[in-house]
DSSP file (Angstrom, degrees, kcal/mol; ACC not computed):
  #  RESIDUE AA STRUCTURE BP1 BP2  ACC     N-H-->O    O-->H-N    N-H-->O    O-->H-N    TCO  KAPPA ALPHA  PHI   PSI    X-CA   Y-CA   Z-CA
    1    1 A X              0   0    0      0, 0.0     2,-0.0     0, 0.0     0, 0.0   0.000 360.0 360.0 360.0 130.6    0.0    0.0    0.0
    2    2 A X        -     0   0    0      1,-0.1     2,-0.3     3,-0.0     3,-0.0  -0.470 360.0-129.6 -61.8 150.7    1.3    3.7   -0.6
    3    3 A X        -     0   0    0     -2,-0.0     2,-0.4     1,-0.0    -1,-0.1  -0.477  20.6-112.1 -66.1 161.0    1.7    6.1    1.7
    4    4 A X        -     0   0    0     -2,-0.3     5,-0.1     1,-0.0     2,-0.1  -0.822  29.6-125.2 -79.7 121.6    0.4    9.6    1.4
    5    5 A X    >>  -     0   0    0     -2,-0.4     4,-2.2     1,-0.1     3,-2.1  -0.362  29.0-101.0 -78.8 170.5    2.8   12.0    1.2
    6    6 A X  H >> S+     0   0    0      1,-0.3     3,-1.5     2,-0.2     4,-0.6   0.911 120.2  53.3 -52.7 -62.8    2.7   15.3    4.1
    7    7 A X  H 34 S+     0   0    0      1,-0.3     4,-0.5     2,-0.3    -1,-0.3   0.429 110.9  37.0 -49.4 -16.9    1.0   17.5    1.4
    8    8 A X  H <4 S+     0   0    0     -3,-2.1    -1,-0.3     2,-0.1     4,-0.3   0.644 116.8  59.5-104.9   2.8   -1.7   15.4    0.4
    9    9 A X  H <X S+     0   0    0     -4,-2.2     4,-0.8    -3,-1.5     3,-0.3   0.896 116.4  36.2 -58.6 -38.2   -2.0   14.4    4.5
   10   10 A X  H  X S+     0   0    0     -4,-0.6     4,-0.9     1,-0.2    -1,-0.2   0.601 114.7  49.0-120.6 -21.0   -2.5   17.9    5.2
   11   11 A X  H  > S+     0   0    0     -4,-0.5     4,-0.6     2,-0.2    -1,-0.2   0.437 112.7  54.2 -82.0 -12.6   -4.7   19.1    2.1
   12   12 A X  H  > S+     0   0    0     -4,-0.3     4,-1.0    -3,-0.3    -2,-0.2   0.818 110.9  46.7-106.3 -35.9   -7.2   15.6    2.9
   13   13 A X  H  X S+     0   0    0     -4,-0.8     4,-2.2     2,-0.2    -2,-0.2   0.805 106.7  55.7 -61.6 -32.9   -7.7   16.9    6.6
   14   14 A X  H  X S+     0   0    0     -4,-0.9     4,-2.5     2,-0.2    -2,-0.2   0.998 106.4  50.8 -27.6 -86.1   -8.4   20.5    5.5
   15   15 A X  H  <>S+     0   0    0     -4,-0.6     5,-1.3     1,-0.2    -1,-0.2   0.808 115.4  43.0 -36.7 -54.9  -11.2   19.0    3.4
   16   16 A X  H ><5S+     0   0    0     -4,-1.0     3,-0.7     1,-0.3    -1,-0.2   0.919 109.1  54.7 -36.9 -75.1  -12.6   16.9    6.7
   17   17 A X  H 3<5S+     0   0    0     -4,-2.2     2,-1.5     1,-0.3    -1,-0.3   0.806 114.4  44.1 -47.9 -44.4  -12.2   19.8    9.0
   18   18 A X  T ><5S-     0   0    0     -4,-2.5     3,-0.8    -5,-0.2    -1,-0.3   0.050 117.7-101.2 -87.5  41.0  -14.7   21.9    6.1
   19   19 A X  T < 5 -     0   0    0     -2,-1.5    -3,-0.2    -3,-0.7    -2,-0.2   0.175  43.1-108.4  70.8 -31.7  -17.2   19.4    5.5
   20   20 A X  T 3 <S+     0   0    0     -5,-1.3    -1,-0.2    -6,-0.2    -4,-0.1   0.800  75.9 135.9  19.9  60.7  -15.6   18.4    2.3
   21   21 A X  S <  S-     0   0    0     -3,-0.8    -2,-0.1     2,-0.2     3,-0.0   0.353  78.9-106.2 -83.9  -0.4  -18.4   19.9    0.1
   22   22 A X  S    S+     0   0    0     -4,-0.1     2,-0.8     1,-0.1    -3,-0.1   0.074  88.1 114.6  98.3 -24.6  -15.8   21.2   -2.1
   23   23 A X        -     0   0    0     -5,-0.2    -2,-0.2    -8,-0.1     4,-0.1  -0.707  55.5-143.8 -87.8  97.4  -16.1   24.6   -1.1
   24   24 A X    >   -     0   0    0     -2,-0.8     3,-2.3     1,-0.1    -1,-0.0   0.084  21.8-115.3 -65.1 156.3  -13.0   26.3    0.8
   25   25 A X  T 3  S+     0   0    0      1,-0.3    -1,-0.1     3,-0.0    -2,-0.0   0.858 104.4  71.1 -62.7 -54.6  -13.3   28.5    3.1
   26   26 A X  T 3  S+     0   0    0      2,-0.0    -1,-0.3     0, 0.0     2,-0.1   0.615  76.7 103.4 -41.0  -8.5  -11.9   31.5    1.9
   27   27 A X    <   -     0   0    0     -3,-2.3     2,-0.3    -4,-0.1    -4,-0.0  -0.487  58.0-158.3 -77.3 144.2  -15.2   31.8   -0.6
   28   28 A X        +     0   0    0     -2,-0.1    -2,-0.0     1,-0.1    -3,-0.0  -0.814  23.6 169.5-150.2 113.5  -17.5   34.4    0.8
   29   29 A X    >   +     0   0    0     -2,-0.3     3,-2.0     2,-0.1    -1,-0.1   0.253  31.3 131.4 -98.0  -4.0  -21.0   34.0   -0.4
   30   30 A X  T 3  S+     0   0    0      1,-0.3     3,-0.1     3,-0.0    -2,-0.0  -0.351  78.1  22.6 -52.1 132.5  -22.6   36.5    2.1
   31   31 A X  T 3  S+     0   0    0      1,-0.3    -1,-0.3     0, 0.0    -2,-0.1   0.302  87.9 140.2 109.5 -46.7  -24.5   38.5    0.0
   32   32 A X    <   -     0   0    0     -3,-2.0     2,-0.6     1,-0.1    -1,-0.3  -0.068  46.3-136.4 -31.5 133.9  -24.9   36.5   -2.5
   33   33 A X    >   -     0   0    0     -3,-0.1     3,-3.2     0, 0.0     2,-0.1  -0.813  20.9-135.7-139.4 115.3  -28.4   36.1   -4.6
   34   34 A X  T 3  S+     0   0    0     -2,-0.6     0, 0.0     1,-0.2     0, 0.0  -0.448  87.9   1.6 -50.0 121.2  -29.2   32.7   -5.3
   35   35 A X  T >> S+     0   0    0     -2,-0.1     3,-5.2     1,-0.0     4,-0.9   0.101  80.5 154.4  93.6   0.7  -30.5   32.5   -9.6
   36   36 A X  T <4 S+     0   0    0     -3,-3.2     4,-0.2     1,-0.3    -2,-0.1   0.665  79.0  20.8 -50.4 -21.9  -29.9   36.6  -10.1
   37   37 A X  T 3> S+     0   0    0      1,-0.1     4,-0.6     2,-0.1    -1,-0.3   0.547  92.2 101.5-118.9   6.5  -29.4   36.0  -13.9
   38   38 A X  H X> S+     0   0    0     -3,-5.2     4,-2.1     1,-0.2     3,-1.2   0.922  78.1  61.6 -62.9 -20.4  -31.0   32.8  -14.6
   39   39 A X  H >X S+     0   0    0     -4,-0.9     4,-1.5     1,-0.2     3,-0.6   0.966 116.2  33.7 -53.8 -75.1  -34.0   34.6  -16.0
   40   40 A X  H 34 S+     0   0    0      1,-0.3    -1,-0.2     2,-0.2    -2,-0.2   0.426 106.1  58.0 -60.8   4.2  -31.9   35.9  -18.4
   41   41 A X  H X< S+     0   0    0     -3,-1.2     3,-1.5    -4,-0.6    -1,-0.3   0.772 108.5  54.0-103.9 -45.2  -29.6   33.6  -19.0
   42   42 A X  H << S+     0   0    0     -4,-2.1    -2,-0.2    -3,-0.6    -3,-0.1   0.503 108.3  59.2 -78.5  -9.7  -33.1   31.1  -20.1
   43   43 A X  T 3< S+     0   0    0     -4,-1.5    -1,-0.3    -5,-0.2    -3,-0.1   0.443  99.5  50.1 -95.1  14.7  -33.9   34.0  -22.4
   44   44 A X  S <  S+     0   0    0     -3,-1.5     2,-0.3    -5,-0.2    -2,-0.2   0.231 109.9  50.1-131.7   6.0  -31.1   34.0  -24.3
   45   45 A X        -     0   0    0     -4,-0.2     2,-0.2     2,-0.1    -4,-0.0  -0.921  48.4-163.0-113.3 162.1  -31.0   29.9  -25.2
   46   46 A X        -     0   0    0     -2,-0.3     2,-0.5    -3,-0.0    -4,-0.0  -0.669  10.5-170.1-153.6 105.6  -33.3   27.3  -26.6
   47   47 A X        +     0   0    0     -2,-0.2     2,-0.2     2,-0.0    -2,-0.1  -0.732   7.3 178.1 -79.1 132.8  -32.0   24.2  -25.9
   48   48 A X        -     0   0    0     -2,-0.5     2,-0.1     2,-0.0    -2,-0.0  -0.754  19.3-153.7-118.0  74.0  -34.2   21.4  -28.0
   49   49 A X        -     0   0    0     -2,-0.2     2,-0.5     1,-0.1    -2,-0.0  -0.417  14.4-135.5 -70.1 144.9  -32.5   18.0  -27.2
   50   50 A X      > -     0   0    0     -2,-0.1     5,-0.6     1,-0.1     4,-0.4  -0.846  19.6-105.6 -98.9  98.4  -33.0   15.4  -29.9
   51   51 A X  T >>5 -     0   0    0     -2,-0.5     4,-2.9     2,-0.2     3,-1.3   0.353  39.6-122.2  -7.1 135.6  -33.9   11.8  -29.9
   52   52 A X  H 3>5S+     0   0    0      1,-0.3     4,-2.7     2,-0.2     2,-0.6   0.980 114.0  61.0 -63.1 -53.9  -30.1   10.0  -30.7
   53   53 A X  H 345S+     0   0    0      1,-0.3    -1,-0.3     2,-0.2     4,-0.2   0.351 112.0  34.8 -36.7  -4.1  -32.1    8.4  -33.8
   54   54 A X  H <>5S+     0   0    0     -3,-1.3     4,-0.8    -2,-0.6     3,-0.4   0.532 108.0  61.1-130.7 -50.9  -32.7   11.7  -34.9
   55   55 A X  H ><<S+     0   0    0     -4,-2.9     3,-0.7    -5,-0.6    -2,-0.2   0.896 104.2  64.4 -59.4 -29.8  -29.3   13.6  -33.8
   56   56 A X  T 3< S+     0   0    0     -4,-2.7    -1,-0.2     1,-0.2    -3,-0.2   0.937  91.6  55.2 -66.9 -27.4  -27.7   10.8  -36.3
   57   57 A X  T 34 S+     0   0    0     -3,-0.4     2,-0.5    -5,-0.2    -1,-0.2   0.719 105.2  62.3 -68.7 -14.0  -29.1   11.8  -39.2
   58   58 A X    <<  -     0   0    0     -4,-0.8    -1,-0.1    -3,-0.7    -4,-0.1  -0.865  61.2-160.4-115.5 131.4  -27.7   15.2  -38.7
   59   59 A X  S    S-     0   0    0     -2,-0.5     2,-0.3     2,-0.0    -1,-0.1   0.862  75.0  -7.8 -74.4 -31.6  -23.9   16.2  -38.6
   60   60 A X  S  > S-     0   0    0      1,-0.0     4,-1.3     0, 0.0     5,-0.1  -0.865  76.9 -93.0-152.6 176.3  -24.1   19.6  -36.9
   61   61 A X  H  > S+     0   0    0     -2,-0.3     4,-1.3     1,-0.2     5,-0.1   0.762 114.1  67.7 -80.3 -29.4  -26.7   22.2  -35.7
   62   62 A X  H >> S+     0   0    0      1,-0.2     4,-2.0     2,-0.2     3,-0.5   0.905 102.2  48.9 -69.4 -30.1  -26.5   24.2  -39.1
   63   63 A X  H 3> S+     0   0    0      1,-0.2     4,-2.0     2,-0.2     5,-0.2   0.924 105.3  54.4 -81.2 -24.6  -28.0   21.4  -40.7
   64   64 A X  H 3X S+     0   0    0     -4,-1.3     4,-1.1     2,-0.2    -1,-0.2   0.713 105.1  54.7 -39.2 -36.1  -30.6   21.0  -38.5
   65   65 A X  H <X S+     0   0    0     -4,-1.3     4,-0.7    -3,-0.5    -2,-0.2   0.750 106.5  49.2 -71.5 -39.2  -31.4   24.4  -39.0
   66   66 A X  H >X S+     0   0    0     -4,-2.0     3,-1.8     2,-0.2     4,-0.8   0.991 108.0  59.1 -70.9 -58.1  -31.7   23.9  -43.0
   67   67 A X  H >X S+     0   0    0     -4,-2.0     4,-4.0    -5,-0.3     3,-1.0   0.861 107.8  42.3 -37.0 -60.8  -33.9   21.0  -42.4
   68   68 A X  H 3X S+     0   0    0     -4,-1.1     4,-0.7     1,-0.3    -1,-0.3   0.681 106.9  58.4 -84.3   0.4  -36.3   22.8  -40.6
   69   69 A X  H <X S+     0   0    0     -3,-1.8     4,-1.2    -4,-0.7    -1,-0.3   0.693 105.4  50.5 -62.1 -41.6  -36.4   25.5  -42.5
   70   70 A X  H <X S+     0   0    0     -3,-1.0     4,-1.2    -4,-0.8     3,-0.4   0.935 107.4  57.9 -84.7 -63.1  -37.3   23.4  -45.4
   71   71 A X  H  X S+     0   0    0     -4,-4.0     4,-4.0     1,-0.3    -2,-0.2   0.842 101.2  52.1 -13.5 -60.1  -39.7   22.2  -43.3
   72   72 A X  H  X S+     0   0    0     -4,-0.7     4,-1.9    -5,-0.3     6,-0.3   0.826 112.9  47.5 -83.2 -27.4  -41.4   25.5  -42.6
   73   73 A X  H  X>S+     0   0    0     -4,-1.2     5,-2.0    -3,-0.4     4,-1.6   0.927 104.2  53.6 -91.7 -10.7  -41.6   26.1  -46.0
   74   74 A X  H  <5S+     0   0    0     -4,-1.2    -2,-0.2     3,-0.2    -3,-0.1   0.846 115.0  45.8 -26.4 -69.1  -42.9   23.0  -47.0
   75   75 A X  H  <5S+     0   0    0     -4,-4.0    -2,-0.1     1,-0.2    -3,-0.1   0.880 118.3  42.2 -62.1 -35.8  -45.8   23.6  -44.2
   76   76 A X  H  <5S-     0   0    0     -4,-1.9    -2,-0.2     2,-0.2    -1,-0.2   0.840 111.6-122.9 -83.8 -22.5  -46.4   27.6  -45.4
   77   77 A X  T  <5 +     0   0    0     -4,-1.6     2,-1.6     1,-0.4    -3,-0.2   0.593  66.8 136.9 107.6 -18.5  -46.3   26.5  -48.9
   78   78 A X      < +     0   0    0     -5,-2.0    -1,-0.4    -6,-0.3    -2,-0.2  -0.828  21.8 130.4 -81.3  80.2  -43.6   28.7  -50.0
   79   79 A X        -     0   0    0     -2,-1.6     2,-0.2    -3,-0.1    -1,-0.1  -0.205  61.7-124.7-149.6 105.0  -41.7   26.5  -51.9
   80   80 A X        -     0   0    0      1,-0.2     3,-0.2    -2,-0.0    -2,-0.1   0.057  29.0-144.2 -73.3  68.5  -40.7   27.7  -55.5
   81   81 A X        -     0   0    0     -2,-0.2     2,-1.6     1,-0.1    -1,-0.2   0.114  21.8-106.6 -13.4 120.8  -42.1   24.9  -57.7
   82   82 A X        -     0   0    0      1,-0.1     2,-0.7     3,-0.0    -1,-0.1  -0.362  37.3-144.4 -81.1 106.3  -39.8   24.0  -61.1
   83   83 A X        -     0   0    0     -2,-1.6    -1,-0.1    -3,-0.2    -2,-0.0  -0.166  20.0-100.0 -68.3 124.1  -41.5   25.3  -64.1
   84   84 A X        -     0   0    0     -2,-0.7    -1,-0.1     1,-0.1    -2,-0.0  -0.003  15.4-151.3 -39.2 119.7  -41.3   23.6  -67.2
   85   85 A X  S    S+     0   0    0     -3,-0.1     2,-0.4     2,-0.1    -1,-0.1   0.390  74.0  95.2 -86.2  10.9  -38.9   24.8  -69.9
   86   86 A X  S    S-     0   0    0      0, 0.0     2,-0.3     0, 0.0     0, 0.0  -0.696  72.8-135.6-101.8 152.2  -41.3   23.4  -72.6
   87   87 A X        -     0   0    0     -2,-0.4     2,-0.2     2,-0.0    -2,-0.1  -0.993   6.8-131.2-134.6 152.3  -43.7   25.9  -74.1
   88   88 A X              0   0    0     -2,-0.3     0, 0.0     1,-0.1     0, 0.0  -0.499 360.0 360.0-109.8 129.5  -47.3   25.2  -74.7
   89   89 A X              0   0    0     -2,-0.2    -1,-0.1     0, 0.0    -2,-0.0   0.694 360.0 360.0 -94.4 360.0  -47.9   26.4  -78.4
């Protein structure tokens, strides 16, 4: 079995001695206001996660983006039909 060397003896009782939640002691949260920007932080994404069956078919998020795009024009109707190069005499 190894030993512990002095430095990680003395850094592994620290942690006991604080709880060992991770936090050190020197942080000073007084003051502090628990969520102050999540409002804003959730107006400035939209996360959509995607079935994995569905994230394979696409390599990145710009193509996702074309896709549905295509999509939405599909649905409105918008989508430029190819006219016939023959002319009716």
């Amino acid at each position: 079995m190894k030993k512990a060397s002095r430095k990680t003896a003395r850094s592994s009782s620290r942690a006991a001695k604080s709880g060992g939640a991770g936090v050190r002691p020197r942080y000073n949260f007084r003051g502090g206001v628990r969520g102050k920007y999540a409002g804003r932080a959730r107006e400035g994404s939209n996360i959509v996660l995607l079935d994995p069956d569905v994230a394979a078919r696409f390599p990145n998020a710009e193509a996702v983006n074309e896709a549905l795009r295509a999509l939405a024009d599909v649905a409105d109707g918008k989508t430029a039909r190819p006219r016939s190069k023959r002319r009716t005499a």
